[in-house]
C-alpha positions as CSV (number, residue, x, y, z in Angstrom):
1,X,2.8,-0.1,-19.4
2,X,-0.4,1.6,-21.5
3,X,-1.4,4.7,-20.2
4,X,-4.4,4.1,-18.4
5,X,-7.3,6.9,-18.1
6,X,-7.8,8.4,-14.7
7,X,-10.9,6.6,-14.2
8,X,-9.3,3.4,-14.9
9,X,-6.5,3.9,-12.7
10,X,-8.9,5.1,-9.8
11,X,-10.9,1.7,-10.3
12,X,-7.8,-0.6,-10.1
13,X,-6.1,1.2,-7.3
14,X,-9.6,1.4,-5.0
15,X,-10.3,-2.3,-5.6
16,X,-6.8,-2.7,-4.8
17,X,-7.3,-1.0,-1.5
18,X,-9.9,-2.9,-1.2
19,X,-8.6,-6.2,-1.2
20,X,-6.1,-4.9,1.3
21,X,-8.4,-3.6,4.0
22,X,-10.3,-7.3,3.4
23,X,-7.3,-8.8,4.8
24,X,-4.9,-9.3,1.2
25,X,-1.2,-9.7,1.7
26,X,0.7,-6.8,0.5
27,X,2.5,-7.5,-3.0
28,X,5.1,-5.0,-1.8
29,X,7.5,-5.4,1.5
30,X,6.9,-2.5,3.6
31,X,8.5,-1.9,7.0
32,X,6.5,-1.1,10.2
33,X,8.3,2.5,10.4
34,X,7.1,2.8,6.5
35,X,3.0,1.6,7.2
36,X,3.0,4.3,10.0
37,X,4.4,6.9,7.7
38,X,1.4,6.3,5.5
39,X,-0.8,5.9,8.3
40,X,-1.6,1.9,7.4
41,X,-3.8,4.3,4.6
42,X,-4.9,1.3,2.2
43,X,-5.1,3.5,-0.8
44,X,-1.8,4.4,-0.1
45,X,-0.4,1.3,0.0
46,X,-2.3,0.3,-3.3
47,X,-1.1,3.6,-4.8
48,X,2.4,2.3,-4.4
49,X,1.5,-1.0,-5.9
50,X,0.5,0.6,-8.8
51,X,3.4,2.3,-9.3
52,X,5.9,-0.4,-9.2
53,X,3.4,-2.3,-11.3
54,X,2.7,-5.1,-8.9
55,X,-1.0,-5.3,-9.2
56,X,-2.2,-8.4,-10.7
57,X,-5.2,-6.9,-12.0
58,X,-6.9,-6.8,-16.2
59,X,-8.6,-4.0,-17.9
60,X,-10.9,-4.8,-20.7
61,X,-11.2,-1.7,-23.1
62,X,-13.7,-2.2,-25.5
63,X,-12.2,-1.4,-29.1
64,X,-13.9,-0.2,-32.4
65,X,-15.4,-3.4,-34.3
66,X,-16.9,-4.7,-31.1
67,X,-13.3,-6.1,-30.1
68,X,-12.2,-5.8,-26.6
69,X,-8.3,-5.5,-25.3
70,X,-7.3,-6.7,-22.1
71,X,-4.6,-4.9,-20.7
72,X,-2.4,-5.6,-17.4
73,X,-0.8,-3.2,-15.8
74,X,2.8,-4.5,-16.3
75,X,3.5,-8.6,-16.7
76,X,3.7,-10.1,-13.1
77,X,6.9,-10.8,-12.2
78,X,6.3,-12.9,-8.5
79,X,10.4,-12.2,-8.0
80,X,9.6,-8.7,-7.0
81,X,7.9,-10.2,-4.4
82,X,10.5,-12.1,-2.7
């Protein structure tokens, strides 16, 4: 995984909360006894997501030479899901 500035990482992880408190399935299994720990805190839960590297999400840095990189957080593996 590419480091990822803070700014980036606070962009991916609050449109990931996002998408959670719209109604989004969770990309990681989580117990009831494990959502109460954390309060059913969407951030939290997209915090975690991040971690494991489970959010399906792009960055597009823009490079010298007006060239842009997309970067993923990690390659999506839909096993880790299962």
């Amino acid at each position: 995984m590419e480091k990822y500035t803070k700014y980036e990482q606070a962009r991916i992880i609050g449109a990931r909360a996002l998408q959670i408190s719209m109604g989004a399935p969770f990309m990681v299994k989580l117990s009831d006894e494990e959502l109460k720990k954390m309060g059913y805190n969407t951030i939290e839960i997209a915090k975690l997501e991040f971690s494991q590297g489970l959010i399906p999400l792009v960055v597009k840095k823009p490079m010298p030479g007006a060239f842009r990189k997309d970067v993923t957080a990690k390659s999506f593996d839909q096993t880790k899901l299962e």
